[in-house]
C-alpha positions as CSV (number, residue, x, y, z in Angstrom):
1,X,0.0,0.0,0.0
2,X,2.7,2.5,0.8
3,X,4.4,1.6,-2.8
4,X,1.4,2.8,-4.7
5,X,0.8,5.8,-2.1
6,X,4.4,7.2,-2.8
7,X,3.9,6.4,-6.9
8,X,0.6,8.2,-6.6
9,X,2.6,10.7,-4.6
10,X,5.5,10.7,-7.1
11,X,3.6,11.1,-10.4
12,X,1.3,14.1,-9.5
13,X,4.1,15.8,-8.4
14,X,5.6,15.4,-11.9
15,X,2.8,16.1,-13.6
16,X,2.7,19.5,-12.3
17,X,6.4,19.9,-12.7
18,X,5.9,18.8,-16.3
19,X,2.7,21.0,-16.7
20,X,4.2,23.8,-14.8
21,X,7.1,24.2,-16.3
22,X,5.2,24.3,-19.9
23,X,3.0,27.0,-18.3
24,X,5.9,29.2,-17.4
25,X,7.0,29.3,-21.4
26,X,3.8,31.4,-21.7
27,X,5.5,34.3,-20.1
28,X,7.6,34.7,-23.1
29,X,4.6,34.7,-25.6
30,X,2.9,37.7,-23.3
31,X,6.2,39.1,-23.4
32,X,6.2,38.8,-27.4
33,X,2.9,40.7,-27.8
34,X,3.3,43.6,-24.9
35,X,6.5,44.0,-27.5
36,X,4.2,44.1,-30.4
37,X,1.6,46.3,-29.2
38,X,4.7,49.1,-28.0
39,X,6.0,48.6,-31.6
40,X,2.7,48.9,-33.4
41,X,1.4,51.6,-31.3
42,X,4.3,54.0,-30.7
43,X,6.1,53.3,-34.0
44,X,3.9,52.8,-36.7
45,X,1.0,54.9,-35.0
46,X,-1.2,51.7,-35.5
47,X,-2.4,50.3,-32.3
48,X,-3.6,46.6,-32.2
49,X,-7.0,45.7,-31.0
50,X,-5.7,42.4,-29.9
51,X,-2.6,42.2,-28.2
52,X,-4.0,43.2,-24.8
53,X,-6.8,40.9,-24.9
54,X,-4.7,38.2,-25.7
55,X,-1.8,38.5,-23.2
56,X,-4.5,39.4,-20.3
57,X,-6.3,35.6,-21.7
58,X,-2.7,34.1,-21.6
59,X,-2.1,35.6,-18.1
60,X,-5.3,33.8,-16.9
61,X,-4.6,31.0,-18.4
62,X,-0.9,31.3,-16.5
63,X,-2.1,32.0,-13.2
64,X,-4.3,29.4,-13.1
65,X,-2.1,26.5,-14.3
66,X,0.4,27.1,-12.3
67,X,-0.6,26.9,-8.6
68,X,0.2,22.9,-8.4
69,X,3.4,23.3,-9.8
70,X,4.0,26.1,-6.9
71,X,2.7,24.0,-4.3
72,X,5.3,21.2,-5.6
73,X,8.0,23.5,-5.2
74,X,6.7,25.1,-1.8
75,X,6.4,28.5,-3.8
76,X,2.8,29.6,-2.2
77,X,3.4,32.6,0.5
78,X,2.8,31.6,4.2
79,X,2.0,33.3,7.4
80,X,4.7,31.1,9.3
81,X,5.2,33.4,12.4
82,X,4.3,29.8,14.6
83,X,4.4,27.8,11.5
84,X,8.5,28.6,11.4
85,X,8.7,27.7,15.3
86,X,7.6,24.2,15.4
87,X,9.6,21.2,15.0
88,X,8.9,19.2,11.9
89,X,6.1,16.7,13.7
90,X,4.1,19.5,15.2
91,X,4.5,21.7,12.1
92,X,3.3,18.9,10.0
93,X,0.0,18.0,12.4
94,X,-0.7,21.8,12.3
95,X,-0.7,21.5,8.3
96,X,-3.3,18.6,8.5
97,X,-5.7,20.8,10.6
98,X,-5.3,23.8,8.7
99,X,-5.9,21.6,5.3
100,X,-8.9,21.8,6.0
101,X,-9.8,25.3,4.9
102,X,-7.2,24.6,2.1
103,X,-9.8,21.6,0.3
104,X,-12.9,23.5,1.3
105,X,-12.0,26.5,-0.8
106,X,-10.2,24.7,-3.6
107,X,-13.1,22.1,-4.0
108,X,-15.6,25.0,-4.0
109,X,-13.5,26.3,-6.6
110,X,-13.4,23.4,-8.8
111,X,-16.9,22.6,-8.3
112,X,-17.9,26.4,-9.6
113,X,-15.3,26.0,-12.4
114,X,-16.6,23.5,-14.0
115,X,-20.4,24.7,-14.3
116,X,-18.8,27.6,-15.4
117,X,-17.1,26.1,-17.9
118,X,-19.3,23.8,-19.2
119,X,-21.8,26.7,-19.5
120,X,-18.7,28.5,-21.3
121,X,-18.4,25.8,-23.4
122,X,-21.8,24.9,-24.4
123,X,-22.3,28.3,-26.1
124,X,-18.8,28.8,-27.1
125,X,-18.6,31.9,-25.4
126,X,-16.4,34.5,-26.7
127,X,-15.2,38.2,-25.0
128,X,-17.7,40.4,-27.4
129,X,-14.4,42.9,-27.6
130,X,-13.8,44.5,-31.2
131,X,-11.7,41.1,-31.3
132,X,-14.2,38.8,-30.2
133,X,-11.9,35.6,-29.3
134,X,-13.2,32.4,-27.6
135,X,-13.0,32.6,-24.2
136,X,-14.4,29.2,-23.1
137,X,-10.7,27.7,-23.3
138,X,-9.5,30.2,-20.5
139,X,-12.5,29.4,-18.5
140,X,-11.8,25.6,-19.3
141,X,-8.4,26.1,-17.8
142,X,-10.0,26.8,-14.3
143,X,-11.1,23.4,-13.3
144,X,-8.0,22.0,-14.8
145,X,-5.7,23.8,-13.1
146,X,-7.9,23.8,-9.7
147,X,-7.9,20.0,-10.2
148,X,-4.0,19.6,-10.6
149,X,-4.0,22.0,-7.6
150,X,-5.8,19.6,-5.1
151,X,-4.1,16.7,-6.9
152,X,-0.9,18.5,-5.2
153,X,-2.9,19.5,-2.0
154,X,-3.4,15.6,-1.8
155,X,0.0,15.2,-2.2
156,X,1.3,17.9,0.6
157,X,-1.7,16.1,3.5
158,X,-0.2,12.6,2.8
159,X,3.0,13.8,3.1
160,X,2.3,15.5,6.2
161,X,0.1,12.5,7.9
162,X,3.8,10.9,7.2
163,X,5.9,13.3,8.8
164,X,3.5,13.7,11.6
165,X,2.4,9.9,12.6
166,X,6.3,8.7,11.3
167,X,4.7,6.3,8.4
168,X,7.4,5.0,6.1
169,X,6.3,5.7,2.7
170,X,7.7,9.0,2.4
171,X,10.7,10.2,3.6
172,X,11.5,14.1,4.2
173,X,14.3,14.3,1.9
174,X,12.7,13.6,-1.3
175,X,10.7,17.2,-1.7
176,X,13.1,19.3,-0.7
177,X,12.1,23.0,-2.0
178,X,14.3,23.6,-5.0
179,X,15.8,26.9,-5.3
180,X,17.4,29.7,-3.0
181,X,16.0,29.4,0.6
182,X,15.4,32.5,2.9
């Protein structure tokens, strides 16, 4: 049973590494049409109608996406002034408890996310800008990416019900945050 916890464990965890670090190449397409707009608009005195629309959609899309890779890599901002205090056990148990409001408001959140999206999708909504693009795929991405979010959430409580009650299928050492720490 542990074997297929820590594989369950394992493979969301890179799935929103994969996912994530896809994501994060967005940044350089909103970066490519912010360029484009500047350059239509203050060179050739001919603004865009579709630039902004699009990077602000991409943005969404961005945001969205991204939240279970940052929970993978510890990225989310905490509160920690006891958090930081506690020894590892006791730091862990007080991440069980205060899972809870985590799961109420992400479920909530992918419950509305998908109505919304399925209503976004059954009339193929688009922005009725000058533009007009589809919008339902940016609404779409909002129970995906709130769904690959709780996936992780899963993830962080079984890790911490490890570290907590001592239970051998996962070990500390293996999620290390990446990166510089503070």
């Amino acid at each position: 049973m542990s074997v297929m916890i820590a594989a369950f464990m394992r493979g969301v965890t890179r799935l929103n590494d994969f996912i994530g670090r896809w994501v994060a190449l967005l940044i350089f397409a909103m970066f490519v049409f912010l360029l484009l707009e500047v350059g239509f608009r203050y060179l050739l005195n001919s603004p865009t109608v579709w630039t902004n629309e699009l990077t602000q959609m991409l943005f969404g899309v961005y945001a969205v996406m991204s939240g279970g890779y940052i929970m993978a890599h510890r990225g989310h901002v905490n509160v920690d002034l006891l958090h930081s205090h506690l020894k590892p056990r006791k730091r862990a148990a007080l991440d069980i408890v205060t899972s809870v409001v985590f799961f109420i408001f992400t479920l909530a959140l992918l419950w509305f996310g998908i109505d919304m999206a399925q209503e976004s999708m059954s009339g193929w909504e688009t922005s009725y800008s000058a533009w007009n693009p589809p919008i339902w795929p940016v609404k779409l991405a909002i129970p995906i990416g709130t769904a690959l979010l709780v996936l992780q959430g899963l993830v962080k409580l079984l890790e911490d019900i490890a570290v907590a009650f001592n239970l051998d299928y996962y070990t500390p050492q293996e999620s290390e945050p990446e990166g510089d720490q503070l």
